[in-house]
PAKOL-329413 format. One record per residue (C-alpha): residue number from 1; z, x, y; residue in one letter. Coordinates in steps of 0.1 Angstrom, whole numbers. Layout:
<pts>
(pt NUM,(Z,X,Y),'A') ...
</pts>
This chain:
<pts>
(pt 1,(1220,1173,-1708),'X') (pt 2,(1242,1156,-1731),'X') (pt 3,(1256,1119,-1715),'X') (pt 4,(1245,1133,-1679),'X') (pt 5,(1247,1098,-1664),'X') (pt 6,(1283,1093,-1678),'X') (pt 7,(1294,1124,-1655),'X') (pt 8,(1278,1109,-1626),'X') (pt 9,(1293,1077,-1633),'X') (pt 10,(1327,1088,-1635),'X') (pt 11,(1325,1113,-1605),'X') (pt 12,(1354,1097,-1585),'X') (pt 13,(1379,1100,-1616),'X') (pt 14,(1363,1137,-1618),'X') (pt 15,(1373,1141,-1583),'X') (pt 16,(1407,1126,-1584),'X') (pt 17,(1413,1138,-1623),'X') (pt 18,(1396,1172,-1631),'X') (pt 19,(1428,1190,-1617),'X') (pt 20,(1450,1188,-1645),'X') (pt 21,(1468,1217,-1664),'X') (pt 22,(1488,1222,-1689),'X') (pt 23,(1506,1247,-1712),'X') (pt 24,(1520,1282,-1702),'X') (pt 25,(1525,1313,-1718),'X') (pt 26,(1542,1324,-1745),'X') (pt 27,(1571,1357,-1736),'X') (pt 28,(1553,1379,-1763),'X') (pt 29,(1516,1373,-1747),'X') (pt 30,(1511,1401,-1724),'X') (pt 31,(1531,1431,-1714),'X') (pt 32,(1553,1429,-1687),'X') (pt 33,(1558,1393,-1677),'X') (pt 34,(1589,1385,-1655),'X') (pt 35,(1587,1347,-1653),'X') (pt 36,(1576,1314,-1671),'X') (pt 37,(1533,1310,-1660),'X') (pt 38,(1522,1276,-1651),'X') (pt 39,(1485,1264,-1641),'X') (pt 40,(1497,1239,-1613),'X') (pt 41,(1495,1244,-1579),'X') (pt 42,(1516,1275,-1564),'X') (pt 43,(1551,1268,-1548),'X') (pt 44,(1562,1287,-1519),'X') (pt 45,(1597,1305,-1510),'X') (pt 46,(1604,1322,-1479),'X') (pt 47,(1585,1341,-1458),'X') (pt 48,(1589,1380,-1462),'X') (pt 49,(1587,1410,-1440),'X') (pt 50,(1556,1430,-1450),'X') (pt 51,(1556,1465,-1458),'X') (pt 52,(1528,1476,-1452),'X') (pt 53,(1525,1467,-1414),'X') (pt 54,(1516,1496,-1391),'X') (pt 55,(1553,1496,-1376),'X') (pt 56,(1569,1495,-1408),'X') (pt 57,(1552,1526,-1423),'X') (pt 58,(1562,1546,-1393),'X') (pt 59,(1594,1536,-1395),'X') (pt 60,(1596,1545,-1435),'X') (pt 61,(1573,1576,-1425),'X') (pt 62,(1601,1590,-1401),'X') (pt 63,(1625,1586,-1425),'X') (pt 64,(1615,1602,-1451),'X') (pt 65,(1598,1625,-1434),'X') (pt 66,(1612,1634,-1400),'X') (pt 67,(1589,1661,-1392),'X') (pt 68,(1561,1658,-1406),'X') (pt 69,(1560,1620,-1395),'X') (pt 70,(1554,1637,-1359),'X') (pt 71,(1518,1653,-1369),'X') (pt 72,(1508,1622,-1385),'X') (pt 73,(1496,1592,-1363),'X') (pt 74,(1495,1561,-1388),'X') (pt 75,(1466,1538,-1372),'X') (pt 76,(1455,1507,-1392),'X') (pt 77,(1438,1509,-1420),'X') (pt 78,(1428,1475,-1428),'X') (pt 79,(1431,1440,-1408),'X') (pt 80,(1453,1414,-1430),'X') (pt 81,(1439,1377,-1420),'X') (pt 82,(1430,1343,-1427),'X') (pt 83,(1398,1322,-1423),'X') (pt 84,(1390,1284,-1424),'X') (pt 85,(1357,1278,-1437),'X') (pt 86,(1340,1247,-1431),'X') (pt 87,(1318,1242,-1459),'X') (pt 88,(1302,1260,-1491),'X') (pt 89,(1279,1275,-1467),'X') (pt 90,(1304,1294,-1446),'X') (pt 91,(1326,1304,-1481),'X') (pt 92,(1297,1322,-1495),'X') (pt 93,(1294,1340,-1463),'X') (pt 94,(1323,1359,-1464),'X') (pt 95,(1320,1364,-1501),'X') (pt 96,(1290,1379,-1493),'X') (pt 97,(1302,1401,-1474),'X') (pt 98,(1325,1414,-1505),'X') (pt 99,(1357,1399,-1495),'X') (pt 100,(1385,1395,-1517),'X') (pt 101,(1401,1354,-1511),'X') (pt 102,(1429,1342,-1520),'X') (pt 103,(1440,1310,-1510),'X') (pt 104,(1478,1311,-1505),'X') (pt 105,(1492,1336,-1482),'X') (pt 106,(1503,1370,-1496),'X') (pt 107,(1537,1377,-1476),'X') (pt 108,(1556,1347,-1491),'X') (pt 109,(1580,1350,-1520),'X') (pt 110,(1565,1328,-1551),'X') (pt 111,(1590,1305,-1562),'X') (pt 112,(1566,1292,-1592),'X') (pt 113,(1538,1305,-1601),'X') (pt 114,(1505,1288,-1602),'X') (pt 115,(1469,1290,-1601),'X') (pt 116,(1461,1275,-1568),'X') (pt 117,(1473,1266,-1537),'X') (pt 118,(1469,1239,-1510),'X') (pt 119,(1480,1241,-1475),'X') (pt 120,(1495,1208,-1464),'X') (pt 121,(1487,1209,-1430),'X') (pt 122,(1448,1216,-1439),'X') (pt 123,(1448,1184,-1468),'X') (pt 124,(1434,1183,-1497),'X') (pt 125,(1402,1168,-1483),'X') (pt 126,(1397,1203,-1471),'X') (pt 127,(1390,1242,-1478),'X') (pt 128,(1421,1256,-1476),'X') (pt 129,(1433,1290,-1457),'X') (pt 130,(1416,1319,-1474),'X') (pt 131,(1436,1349,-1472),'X') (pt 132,(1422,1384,-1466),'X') (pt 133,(1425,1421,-1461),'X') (pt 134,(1392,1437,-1443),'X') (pt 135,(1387,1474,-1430),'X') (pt 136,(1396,1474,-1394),'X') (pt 137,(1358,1478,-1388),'X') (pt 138,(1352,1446,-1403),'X') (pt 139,(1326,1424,-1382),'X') (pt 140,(1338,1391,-1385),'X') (pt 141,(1316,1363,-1391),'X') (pt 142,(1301,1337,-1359),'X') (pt 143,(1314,1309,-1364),'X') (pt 144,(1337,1312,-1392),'X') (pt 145,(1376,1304,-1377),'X') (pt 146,(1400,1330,-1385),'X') (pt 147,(1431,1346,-1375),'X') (pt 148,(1444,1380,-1375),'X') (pt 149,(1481,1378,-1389),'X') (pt 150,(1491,1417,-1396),'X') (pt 151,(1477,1450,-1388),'X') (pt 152,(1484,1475,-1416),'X') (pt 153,(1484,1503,-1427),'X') (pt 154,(1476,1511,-1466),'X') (pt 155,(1477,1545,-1478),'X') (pt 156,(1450,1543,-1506),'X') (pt 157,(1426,1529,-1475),'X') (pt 158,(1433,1562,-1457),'X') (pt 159,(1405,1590,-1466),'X') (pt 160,(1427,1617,-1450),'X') (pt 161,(1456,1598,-1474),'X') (pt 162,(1435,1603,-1503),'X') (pt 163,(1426,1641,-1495),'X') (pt 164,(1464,1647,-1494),'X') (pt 165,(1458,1670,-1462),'X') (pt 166,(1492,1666,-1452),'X') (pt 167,(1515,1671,-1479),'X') (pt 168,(1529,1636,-1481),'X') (pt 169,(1542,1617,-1510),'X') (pt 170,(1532,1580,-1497),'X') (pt 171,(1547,1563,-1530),'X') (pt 172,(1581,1577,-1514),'X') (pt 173,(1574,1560,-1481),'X') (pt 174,(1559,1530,-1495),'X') (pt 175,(1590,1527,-1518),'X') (pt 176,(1615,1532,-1486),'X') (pt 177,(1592,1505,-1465),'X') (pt 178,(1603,1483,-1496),'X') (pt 179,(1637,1489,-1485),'X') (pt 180,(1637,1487,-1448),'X') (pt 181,(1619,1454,-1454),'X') (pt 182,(1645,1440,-1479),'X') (pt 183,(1615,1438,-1507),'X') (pt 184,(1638,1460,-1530),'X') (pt 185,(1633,1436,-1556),'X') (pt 186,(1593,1439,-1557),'X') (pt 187,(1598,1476,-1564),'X') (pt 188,(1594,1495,-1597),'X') (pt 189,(1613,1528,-1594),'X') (pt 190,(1595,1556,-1599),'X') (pt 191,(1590,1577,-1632),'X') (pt 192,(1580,1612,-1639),'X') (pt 193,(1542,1598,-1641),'X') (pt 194,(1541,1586,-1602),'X') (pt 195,(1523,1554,-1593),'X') (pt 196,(1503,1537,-1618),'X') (pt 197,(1471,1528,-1621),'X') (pt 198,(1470,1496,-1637),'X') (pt 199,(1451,1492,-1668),'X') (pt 200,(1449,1466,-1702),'X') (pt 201,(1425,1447,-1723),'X') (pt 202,(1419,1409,-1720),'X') (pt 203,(1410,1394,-1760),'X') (pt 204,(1407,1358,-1775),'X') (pt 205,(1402,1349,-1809),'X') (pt 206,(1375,1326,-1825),'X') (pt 207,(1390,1317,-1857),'X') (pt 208,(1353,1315,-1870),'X') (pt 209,(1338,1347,-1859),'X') (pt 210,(1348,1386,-1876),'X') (pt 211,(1375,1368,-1897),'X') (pt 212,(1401,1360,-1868),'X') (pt 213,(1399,1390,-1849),'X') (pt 214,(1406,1398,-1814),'X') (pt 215,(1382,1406,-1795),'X') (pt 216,(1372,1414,-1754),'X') (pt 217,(1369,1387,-1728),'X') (pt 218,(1340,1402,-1713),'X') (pt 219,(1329,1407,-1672),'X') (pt 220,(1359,1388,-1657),'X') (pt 221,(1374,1400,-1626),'X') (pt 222,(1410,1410,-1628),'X') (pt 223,(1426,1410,-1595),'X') (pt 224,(1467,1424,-1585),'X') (pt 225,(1481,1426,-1552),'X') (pt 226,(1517,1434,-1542),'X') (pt 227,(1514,1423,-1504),'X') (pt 228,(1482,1431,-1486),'X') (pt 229,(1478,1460,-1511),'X') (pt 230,(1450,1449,-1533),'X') (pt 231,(1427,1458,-1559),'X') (pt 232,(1406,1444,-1584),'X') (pt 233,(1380,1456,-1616),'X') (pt 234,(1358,1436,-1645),'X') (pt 235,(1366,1439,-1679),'X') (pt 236,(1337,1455,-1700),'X') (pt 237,(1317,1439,-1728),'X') (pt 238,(1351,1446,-1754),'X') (pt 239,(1376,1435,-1729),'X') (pt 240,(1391,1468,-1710),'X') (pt 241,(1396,1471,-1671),'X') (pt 242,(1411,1498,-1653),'X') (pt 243,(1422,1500,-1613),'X') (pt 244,(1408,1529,-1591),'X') (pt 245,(1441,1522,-1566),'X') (pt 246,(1476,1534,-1581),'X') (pt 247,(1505,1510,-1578),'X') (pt 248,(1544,1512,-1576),'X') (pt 249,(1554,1479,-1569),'X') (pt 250,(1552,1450,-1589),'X') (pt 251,(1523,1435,-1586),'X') (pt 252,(1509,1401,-1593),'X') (pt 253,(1477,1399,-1621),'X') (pt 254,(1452,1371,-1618),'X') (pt 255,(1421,1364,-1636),'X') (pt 256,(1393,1351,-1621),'X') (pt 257,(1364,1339,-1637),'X') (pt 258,(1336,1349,-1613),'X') (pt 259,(1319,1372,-1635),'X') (pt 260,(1299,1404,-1633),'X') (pt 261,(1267,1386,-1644),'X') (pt 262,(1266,1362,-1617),'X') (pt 263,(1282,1328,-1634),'X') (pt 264,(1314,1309,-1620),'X') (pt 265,(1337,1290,-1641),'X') (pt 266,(1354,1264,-1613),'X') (pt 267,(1367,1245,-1599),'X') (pt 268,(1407,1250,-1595),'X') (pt 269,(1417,1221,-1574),'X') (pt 270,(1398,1222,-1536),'X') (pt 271,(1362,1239,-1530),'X') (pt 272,(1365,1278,-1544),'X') (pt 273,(1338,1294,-1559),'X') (pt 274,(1351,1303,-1596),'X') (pt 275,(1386,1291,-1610),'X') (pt 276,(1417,1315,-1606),'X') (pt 277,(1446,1319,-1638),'X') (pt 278,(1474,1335,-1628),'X') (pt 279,(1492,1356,-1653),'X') (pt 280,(1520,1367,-1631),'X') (pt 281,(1542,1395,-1620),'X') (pt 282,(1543,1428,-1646),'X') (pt 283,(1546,1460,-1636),'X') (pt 284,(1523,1489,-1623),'X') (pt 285,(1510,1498,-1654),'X') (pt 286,(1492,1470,-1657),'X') (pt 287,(1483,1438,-1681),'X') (pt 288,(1477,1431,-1720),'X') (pt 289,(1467,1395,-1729),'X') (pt 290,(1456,1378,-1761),'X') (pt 291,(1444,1341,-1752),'X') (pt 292,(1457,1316,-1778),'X') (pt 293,(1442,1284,-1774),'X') (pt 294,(1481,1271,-1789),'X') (pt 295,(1497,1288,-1761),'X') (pt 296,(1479,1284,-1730),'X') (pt 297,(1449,1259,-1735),'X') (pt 298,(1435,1258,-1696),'X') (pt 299,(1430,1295,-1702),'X') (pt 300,(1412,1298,-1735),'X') (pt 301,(1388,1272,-1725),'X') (pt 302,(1377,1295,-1694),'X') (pt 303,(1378,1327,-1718),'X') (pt 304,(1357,1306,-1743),'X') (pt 305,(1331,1297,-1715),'X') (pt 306,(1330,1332,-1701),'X') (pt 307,(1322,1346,-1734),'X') (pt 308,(1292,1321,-1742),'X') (pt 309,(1278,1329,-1705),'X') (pt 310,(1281,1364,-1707),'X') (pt 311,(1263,1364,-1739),'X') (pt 312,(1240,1342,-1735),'X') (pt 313,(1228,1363,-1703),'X') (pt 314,(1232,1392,-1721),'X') (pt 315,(1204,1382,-1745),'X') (pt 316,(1183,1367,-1719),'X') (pt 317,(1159,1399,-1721),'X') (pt 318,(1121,1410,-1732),'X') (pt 319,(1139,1424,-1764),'X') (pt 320,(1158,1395,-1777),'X') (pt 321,(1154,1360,-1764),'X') (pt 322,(1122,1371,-1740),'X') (pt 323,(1135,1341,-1716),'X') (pt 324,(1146,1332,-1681),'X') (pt 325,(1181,1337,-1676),'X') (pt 326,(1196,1305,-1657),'X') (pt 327,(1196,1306,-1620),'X') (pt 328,(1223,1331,-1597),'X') (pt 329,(1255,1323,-1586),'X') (pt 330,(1254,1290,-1613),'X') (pt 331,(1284,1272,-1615),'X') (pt 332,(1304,1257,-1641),'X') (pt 333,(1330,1233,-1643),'X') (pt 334,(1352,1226,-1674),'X') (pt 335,(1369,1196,-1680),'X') (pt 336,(1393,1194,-1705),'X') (pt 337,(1399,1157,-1712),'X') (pt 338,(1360,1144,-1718),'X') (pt 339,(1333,1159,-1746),'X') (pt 340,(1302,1146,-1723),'X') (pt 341,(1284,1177,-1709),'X') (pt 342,(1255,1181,-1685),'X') (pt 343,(1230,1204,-1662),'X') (pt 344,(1227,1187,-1634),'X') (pt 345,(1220,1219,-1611),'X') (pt 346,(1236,1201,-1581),'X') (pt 347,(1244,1237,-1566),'X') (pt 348,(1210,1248,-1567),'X') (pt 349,(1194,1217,-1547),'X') (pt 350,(1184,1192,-1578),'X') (pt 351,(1188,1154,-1574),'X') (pt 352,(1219,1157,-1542),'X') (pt 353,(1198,1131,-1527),'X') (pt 354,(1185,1108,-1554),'X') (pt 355,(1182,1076,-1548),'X') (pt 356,(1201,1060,-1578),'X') (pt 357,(1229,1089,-1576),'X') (pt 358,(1234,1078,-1537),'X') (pt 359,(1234,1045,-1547),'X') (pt 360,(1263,1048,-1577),'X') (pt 361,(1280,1074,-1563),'X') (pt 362,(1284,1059,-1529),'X') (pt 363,(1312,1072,-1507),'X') (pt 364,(1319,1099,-1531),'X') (pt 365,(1285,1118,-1525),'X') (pt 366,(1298,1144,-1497),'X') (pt 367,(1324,1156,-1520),'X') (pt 368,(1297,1159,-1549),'X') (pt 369,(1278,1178,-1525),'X') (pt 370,(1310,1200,-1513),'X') (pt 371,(1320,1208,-1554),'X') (pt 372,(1284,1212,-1560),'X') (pt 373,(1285,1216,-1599),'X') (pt 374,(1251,1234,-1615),'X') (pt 375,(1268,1227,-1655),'X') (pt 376,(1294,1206,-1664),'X') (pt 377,(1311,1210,-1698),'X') (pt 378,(1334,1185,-1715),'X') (pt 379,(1359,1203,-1739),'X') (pt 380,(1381,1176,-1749),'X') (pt 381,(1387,1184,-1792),'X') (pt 382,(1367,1216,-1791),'X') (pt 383,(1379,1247,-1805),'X') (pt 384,(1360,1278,-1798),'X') (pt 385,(1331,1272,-1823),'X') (pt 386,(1323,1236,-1805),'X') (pt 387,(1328,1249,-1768),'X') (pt 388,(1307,1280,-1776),'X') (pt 389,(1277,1252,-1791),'X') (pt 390,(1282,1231,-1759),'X') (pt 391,(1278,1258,-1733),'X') (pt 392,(1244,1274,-1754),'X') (pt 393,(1234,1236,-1754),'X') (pt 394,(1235,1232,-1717),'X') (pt 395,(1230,1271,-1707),'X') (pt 396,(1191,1265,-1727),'X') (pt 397,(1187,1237,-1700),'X') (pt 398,(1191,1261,-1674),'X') (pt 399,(1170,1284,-1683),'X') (pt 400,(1142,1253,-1684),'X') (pt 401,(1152,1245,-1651),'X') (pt 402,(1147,1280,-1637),'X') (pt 403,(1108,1279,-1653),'X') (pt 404,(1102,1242,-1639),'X') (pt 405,(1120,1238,-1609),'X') (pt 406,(1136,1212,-1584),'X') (pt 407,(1106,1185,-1587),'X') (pt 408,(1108,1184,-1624),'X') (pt 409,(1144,1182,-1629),'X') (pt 410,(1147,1153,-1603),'X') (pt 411,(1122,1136,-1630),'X') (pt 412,(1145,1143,-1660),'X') (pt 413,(1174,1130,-1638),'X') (pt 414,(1156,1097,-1631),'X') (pt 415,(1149,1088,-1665),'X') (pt 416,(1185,1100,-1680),'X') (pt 417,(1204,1081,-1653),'X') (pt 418,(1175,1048,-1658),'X') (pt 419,(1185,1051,-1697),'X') (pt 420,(1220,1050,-1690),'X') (pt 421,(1221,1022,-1671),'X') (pt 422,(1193,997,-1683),'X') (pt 423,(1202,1007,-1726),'X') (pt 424,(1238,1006,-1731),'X') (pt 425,(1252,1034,-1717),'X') (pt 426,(1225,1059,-1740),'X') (pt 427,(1214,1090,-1714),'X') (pt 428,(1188,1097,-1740),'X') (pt 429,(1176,1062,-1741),'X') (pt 430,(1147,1050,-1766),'X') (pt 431,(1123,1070,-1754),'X') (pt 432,(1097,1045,-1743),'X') (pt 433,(1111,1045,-1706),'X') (pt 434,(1086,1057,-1677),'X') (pt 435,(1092,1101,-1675),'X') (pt 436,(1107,1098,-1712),'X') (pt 437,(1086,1130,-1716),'X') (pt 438,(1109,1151,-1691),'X') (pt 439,(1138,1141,-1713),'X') (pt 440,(1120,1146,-1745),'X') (pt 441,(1109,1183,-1739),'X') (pt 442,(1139,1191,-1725),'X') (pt 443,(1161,1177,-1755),'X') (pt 444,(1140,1193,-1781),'X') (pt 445,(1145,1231,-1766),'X') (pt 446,(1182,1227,-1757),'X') (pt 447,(1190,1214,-1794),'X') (pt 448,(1165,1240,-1808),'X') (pt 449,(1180,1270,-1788),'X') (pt 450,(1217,1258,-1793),'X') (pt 451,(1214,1258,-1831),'X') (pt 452,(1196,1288,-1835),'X') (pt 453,(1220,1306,-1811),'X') (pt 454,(1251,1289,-1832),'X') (pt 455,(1235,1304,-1865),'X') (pt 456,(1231,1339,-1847),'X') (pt 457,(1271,1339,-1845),'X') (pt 458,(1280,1319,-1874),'X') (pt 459,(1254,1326,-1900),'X') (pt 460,(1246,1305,-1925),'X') (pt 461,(1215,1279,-1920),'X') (pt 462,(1206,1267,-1890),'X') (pt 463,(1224,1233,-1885),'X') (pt 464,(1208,1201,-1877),'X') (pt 465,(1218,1198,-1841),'X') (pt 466,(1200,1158,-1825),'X') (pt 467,(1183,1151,-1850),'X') (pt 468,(1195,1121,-1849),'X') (pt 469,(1176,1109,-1818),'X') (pt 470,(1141,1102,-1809),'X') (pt 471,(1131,1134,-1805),'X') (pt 472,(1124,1162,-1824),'X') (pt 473,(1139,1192,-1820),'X') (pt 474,(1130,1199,-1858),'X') (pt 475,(1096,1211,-1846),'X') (pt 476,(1109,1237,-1827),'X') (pt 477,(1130,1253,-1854),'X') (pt 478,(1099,1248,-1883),'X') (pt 479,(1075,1266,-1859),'X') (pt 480,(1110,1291,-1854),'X') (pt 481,(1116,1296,-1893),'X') (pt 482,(1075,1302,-1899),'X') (pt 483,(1075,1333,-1873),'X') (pt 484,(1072,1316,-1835),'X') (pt 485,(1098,1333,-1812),'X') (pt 486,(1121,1315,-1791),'X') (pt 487,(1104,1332,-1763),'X') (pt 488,(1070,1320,-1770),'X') (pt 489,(1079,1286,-1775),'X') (pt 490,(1096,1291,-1743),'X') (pt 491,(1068,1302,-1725),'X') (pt 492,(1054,1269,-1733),'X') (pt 493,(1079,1249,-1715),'X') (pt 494,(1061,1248,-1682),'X') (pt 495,(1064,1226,-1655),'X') (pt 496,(1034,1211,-1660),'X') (pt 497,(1044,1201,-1697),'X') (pt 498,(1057,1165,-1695),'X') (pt 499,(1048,1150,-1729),'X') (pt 500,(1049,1158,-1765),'X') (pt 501,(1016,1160,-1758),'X') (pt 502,(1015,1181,-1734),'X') (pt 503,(1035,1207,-1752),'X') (pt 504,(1009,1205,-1781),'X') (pt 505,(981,1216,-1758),'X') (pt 506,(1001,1244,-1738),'X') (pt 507,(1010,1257,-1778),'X') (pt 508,(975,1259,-1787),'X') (pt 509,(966,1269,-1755),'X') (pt 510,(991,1299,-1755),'X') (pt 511,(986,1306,-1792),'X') (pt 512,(948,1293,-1803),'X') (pt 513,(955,1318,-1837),'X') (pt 514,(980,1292,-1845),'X') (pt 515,(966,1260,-1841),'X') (pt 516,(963,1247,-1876),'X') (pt 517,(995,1248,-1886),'X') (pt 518,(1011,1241,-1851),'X') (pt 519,(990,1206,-1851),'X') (pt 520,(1001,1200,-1885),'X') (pt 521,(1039,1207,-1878),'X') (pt 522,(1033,1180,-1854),'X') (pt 523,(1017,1153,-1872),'X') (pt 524,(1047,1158,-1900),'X') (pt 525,(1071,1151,-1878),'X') (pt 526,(1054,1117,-1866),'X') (pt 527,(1043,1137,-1831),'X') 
</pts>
């Protein structure tokens, strides 16, 4: 929980800062691109006509197919909408209910691309629109606004479409509802293959780590759409994805990093759930990416964060790390100009109504409580190696938190943010403060589990990550080197462990075998 308070403290420049981007990428990065990619906030053209309405496939049906167009009665397939959520509350119900968002509408022409997008009329003080496409059979939510703007008709949607009952070659009349709608432009023309079912790999590289080479960005969600049709797949553990639904147009490829193991990276700019990076228009056969931290910062940061996370849950099992994995649905925000970091598990219900974070947060609280960060993570001068040693830092705190709960965190919180204010700005303070236990348990077993996870990538010895502070996380990595797991000293971290001297007594407790040479790792160490 590295410089905790300083987040808190700086929450309104967070609020009014954290939206910066920068960089774009390079021509040779991926295959396909058609313009220039930018991280700002989307700019709309005109308005098009979309294809894939109900009236405009019968009217491309008949012409292609006169005759046949007469046996075949097109209904809707799918319902293409937009809804207003209020709060957090409402946006997770209609994620729930499996829906794809976007928050810019899909039948405009994109004059520049971006990763977000705002709607004036809403202001920025607000959720945006959320854009959708449901099955026609879709219950909509009480109490959620929305409005129905098309019905369509999508042939992939179709199960008699997908049997091919009728004989019909629905890339052909997709590709002349493209015309009749003046969307020529968005069209690939067709090769000997047909439609394409769009596939790629998503790498980075960590200069450190298998001498330079690429390697997957693992359990991110890679979304395209070309109009209401949609579709979207994760990446697997080395990086591939591949589409179940075949495309002929152009379609647009986004990355968003709400990932398979139940982690968000946010926020782009207003409330969404997991941040969005655009990569552009390519075509149908889909997208090959290597992140460069040179070319497109914004992007290897979040790449860099997914990796740690999807790791570090990977490991959190009987067989390796035997501990907790941190709390569903946590989310994360990056920001790219400050190196402080923190847990403050704001999402999951710790410390929203403290009394000292009301008190120095003030007027900004709501929209604390609206963002609703669980791990914040400062990556100002970090290349892959230090972002990778943050996020294990702050990910071991969150696996503490999901052993001890709401009541002790509130505890750490008090004593971090009473530090910061009352000894010069020091979150850690000098550990003589009233709950400096909370802070001194907690320090010792993020330290211990951050440099033991950093030497499980890196090699070498383990490093001697804050040891400079009152603590001592040393004890946890002599007891480590001498044959204790990480998950039995995690075991001991429970909520009723408050003190150094509490965590003596759970050790022995846990471990009375032990004792001897626990108590005298102790008393070595001056504990």
């Amino acid at each position: 929980m590295k410089k905790f308070a300083g987040f808190l403290l700086s929450i309104p420049l967070l609020v009014l800062g954290a939206c910066e981007r920068e960089g774009g990428f390079g021509e040779d990065t991926y295959r396909g691109p058609e313009e220039e990619v930018y991280h700002g906030m989307i700019e709309l053209g005109e308005k098009l006509e979309d294809p894939y309405t109900v009236e405009n496939m019968k009217e491309a049906l008949a012409k292609v197919y006169p005759t046949k167009s007469e046996r075949v009665d097109l209904v809707a397939t799918d319902l293409y909408v937009r809804f207003l959520p209020e709060d957090d509350s409402q946006m997770k119900r209609l994620l729930e209910d499996g829906l794809q968002l976007m928050d810019h509408p899909m039948d405009y022409r994109i004059v520049r691309e971006g990763d977000y997008y705002q709607d004036p009329e809403v202001g920025d003080e607000n959720i945006t629109w959320q854009y959708a496409v449901v099955p026609r059979e879709y219950r909509f939510p009480a109490g959620i606004r929305y409005e129905l703007l098309d019905k369509c008709y999508i042939p992939d949607n179709d199960p008699l479409t997908r049997a091919d009952g009728d004989g019909i070659d629905w890339s052909r009349v997709e590709e002349e509802a493209f015309r009749l709608t003046g969307n020529e432009d968005l069209w690939t023309p067709q090769t000997k293959a047909g439609a394409a079912q769009p596939e790629g790999r998503i790498t980075i590289v960590d200069e450190d780590f298998i001498g330079g080479k690429p390697f997957g960005v693992a359990g991110v969600k890679v979304v395209c759409n070309v109009f209401v049709k949609m579709a979207s797949a994760y990446t697997d553990r080395d990086g591939y994805y591949k589409f179940t639904k075949s495309f002929s147009g152009k379609p647009r490829y986004r990355l968003v990093f709400s990932n398979e193991k139940g982690f968000n990276i946010g926020f782009n700019f207003i409330i969404v759930p997991a941040s969005v990076s655009t990569l552009g228009k390519c075509g149908p056969e889909g997208v090959d990416l290597q992140v460069s931290q040179l070319k497109d910062a914004s992007l290897f940061r979040r790449c860099t964060v997914n990796n740690a996370c999807y790791d570090y849950y990977e490991r959190c099992n009987e067989t390796d790390l035997d501990i907790l994995a941190p709390p569903g649905d946590l989310r994360i925000w990056i920001f790219p100009d400050m190196k402080a970091c923190s847990t403050p598990m704001l999402h999951h219900g710790a410390a929203l109504d403290h009394k000292l974070l009301v008190a120095y947060i003030g007027v900004y609280l709501p929209i604390v409580k609206l963002f609703l960060p669980d791990v914040t993570l400062g990556a100002k001068e970090k290349n892959y190696a230090g972002i990778y040693r943050a996020t294990m830092h702050e990910l071991a705190h969150a696996s503490h938190y999901a052993q001890v709960g709401n009541g002790y965190w509130g505890n750490y919180i008090d004593y971090v943010i009473r530090s910061y204010i009352t000894e010069g700005r020091n979150p850690y303070g000098s550990g003589t403060g009233d709950k400096s236990g909370y802070c001194e348990i907690g320090e010792m077993w993020a330290y211990f589990l951050e440099e033991t996870l950093f030497k499980d990538r890196y090699g070498g010895t383990l490093r001697s990550f804050g040891r400079d502070y009152w603590f001592k996380p040393d004890i946890f990595s002599y007891l480590y080197e001498r044959g204790m797991s990480r998950g039995e000293i995690y075991r001991a971290l429970t909520e009723e462990v408050t003190s150094i001297d509490d965590l003596k007594d759970s050790l022995v407790s846990l471990y009375p075998e032990r004792e001897s040479y626990m108590l005298q790792t102790f008393q070595n160490y001056g504990k």
